[in-house]
C-alpha positions in Angstrom: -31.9 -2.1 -23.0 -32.5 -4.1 -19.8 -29.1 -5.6 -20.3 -27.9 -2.4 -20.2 -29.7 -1.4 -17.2 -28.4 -4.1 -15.4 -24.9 -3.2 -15.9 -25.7 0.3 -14.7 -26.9 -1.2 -11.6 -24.4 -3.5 -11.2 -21.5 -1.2 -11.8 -23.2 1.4 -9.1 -23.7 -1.4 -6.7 -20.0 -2.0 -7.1 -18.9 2.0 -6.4 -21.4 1.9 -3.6 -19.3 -0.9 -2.0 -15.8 0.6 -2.3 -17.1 4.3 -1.2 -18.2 2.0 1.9 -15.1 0.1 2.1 -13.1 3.4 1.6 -15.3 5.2 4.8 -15.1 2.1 6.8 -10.7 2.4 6.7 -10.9 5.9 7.5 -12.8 5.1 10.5 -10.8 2.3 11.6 -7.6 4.6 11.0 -9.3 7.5 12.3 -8.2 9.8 9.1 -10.3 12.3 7.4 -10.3 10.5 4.0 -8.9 7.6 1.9 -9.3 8.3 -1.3 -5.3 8.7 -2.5 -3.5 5.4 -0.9 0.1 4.7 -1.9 1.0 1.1 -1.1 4.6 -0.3 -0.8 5.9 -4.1 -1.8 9.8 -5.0 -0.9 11.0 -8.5 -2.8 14.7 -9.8 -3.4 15.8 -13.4 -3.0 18.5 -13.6 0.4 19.3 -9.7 -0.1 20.1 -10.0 -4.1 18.5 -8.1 -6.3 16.4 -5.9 -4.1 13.6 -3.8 -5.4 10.2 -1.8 -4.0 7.2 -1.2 -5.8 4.7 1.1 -5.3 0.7 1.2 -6.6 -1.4 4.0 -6.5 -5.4 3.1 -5.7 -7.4 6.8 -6.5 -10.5 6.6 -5.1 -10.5 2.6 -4.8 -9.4 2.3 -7.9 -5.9 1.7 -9.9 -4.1 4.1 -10.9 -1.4 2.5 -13.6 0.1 6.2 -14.9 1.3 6.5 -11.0 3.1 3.3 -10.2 6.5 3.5 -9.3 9.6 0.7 -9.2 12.4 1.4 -6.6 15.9 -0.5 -7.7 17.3 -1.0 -4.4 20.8 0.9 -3.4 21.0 -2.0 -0.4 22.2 -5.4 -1.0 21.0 -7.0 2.4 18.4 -9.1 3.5 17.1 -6.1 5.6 13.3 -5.5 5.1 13.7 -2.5 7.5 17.0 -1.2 5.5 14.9 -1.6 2.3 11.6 0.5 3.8 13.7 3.2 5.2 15.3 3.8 1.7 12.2 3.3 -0.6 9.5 5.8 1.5 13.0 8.2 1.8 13.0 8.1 -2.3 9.5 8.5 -2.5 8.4 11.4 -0.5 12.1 13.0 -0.8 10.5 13.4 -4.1 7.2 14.3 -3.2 8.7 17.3 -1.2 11.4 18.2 -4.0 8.6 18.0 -7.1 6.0 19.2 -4.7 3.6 16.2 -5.8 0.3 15.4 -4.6 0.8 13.7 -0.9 -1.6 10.4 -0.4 -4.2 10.6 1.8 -2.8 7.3 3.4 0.3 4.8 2.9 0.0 1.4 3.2 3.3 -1.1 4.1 2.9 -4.6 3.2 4.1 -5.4 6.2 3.2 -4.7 10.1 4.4 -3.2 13.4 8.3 -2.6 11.9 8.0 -1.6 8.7 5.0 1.3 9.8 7.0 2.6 12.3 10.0 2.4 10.0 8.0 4.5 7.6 6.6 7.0 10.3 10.4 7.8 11.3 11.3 8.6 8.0 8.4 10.5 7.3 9.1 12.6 10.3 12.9 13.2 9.3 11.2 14.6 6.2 8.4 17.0 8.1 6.0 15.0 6.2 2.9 14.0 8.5 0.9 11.6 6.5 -0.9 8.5 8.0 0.6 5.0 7.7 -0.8 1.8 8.2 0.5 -1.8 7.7 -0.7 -5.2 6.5 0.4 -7.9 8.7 0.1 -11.5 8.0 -0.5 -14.6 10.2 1.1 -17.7 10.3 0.0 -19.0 7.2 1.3 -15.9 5.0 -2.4 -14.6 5.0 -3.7 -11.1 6.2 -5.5 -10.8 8.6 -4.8 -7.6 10.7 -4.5 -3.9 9.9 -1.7 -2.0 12.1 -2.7 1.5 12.2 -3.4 4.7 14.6 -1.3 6.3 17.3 0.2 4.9 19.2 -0.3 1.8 17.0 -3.3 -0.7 17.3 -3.6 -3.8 15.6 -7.1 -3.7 14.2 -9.2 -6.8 13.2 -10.9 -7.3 9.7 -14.0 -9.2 8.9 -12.6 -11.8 6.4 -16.2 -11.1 4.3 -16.2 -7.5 4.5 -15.6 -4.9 1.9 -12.5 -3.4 3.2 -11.1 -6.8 3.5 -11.7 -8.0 -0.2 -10.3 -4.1 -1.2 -7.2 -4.3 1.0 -6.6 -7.8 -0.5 -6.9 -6.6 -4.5 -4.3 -3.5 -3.3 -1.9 -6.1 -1.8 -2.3 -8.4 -4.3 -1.9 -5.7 -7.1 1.6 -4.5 -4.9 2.9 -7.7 -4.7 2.7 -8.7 -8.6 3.7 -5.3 -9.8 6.6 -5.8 -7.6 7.7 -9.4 -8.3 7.2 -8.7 -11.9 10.2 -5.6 -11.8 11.9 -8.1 -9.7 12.3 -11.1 -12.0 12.9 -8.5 -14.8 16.1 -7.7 -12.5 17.1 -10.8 -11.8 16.8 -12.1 -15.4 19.0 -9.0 -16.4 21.5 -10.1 -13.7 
């Protein structure tokens, strides 16, 4: 029984932290909530075989029924090429199937790609808030890009937010390399 109650603890310890971490970027962005994030990962190898991927976080959490892989139409090394095309797909969709719109989108990538993804959204009508995850030199993030006009906005390496921002870009990024060497093993 006391095992048990431990757990309990442990587990609402755990919410408590990513309802915190969840508050704390909808402050930073200044949105009214965060609780359906859509996240975005390009990979291809010198513009061949390029794919997106796409993971769904609901209320901090994964969402595996709502992921999404995006074969490429684009067969350049063109990041920006590749976001335009992939958020177009997506929320062309969204509008079409009238799907649930995120509360936020989240770019693995920074200043280009968000504003990349904030033209396309406004070709569409759509206005849903976009932020970015920049890296630094050494291919490790370490700066939100977010707000209008856009700010880039420090995180505590031993925060919350920073440890739940890392599991979604970590999540994006193997869910996307995974369809991508199933590509390139078919090619």
């Amino acid at each position: 029984k006391n095992y048990y109650n431990e757990q309990i603890t442990i587990l609402k310890k755990d919410d408590e932290k990513l309802n915190d971490a969840l508050l704390e970027l909808s402050d930073l962005l200044g949105i009214e909530k965060a609780n359906h994030i859509e996240i975005f990962d390009n990979s291809n190898i010198f513009g061949s075989f390029n794919v997106s991927g796409m993971v769904v976080f609901i209320d901090g959490k994964k969402n595996t029924n709502l992921y999404r892989k995006f074969k490429i139409t684009n067969d350049k090394n063109d990041d920006y090429g590749t976001m335009r095309e992939v958020i177009y797909r997506r929320y062309f969709r969204v509008l079409k199937d009238n799907l649930e719109r995120p509360d936020l989108i989240i770019v693995d990538g920074g200043i280009g790609q968000v504003n990349i993804a904030r033209e396309v959204l406004m070709e569409l009508g759509m206005d849903i808030p976009i932020a970015g995850l920049k890296k630094d030199d050494k291919h490790s993030t370490n700066v939100l890009v977010g707000k209008y006009p856009l700010q880039e906005i420090a995180i505590k390496k031993d925060s919350d937010l920073f440890l739940l921002l890392t599991r979604m870009q970590d999540e994006v990024h193997r869910y996307t390399i995974s369809y991508h060497k199933d590509i390139r093993s078919k090619g």
